[in-house]
N, C-alpha and C positions, 0 to 999 in steps of 0.2 A: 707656535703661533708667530706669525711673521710681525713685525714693527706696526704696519700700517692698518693688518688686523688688531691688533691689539690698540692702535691708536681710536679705532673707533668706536670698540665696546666701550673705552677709556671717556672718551669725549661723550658719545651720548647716556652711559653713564651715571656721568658727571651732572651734565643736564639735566636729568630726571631727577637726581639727585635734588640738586640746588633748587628746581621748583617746588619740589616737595617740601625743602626745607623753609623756603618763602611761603609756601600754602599753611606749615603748621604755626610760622610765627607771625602771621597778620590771625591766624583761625584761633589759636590758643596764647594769648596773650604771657603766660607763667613760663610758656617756653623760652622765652625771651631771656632769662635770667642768665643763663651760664654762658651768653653772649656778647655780654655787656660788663662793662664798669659798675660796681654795684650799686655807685649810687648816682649811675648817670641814666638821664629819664630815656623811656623806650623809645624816643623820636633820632637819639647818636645813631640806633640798627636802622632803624626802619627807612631814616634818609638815603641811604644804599641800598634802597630798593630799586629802583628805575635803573642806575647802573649798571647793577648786580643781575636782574632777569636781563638787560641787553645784551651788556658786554663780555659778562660770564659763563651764565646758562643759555643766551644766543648765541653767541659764536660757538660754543661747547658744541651745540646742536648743530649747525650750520656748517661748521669744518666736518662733526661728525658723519653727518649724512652726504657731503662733499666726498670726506674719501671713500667712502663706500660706493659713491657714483663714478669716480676716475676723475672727477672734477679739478681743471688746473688753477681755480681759485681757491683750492680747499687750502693750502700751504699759505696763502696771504691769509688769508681768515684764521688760519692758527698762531698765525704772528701777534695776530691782535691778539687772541684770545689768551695767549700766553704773557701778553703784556696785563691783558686785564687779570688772571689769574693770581700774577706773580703781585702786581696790588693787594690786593686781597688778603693775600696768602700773608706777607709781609707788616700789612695792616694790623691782621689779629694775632701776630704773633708780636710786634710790636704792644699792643693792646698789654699783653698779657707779661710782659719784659717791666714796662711801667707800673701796671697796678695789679698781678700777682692774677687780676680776674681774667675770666674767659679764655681758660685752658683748654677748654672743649673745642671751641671755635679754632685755634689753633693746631690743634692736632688733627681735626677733621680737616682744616686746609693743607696741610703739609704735601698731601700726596697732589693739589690743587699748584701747589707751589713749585713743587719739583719737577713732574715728570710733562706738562706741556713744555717747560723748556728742553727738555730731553725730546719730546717728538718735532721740535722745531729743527733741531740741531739733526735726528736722524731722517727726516723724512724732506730734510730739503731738494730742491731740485739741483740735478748734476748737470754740467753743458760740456762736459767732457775732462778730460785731466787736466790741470792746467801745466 
């Protein structure tokens, strides 16, 4: 599987992913627990909502269907999206570094954390050797 196939099963994914996971924790409120600080109210997740479907599970989708098209914005839009990614990613693992909670969140981002910067770095554009 070439880089930039794999970057897009990757990215849309990911997307499907993240909405799903925004669908069961506004749909199923109990879900919420191994997300959070245990005793911090469900408004700390839920404020990273608008963000998080924009600039995570947007751009996921948007770079994703970009390289699938040949699109030469798709690389700017993974820039972002690896910026928003690596927030995230760093957030709930931070979270869980401080108060031992939300292990889950953490390890579900990790691969969120790591490999957009790895497809920013392989999938950049070349203008020749320098």
């Amino acid at each position: 599987m070439t880089v930039r196939r794999f970057a897009i099963v990757f990215l849309l994914a990911q997307a499907v992913g993240a909405a799903a996971w925004w669908g069961l924790l506004l749909g199923w409120p109990a879900s919420r627990l191994p997300f959070k600080a245990a005793d911090a109210p469900d408004v700390t997740l839920l404020a990273f909502g608008v963000a998080d479907i924009l600039l995570f599970a947007g751009t996921s989708a948007v770079c994703g269907c970009g390289f699938a098209a040949g699109r030469h914005w798709a690389w700017p839009t993974l820039c972002v999206h690896s910026g928003a990614a690596g927030y995230a990613g760093l957030y709930c693992w931070t979270l869980f570094a401080l108060t031992a909670d939300g292990a889950l969140g953490a390890t579900l981002m990790t691969p969120s954390l790591t490999v957009p910067a790895w497809l920013v770095w392989r999938l950049r554009p070349t203008r020749g050797t320098p």
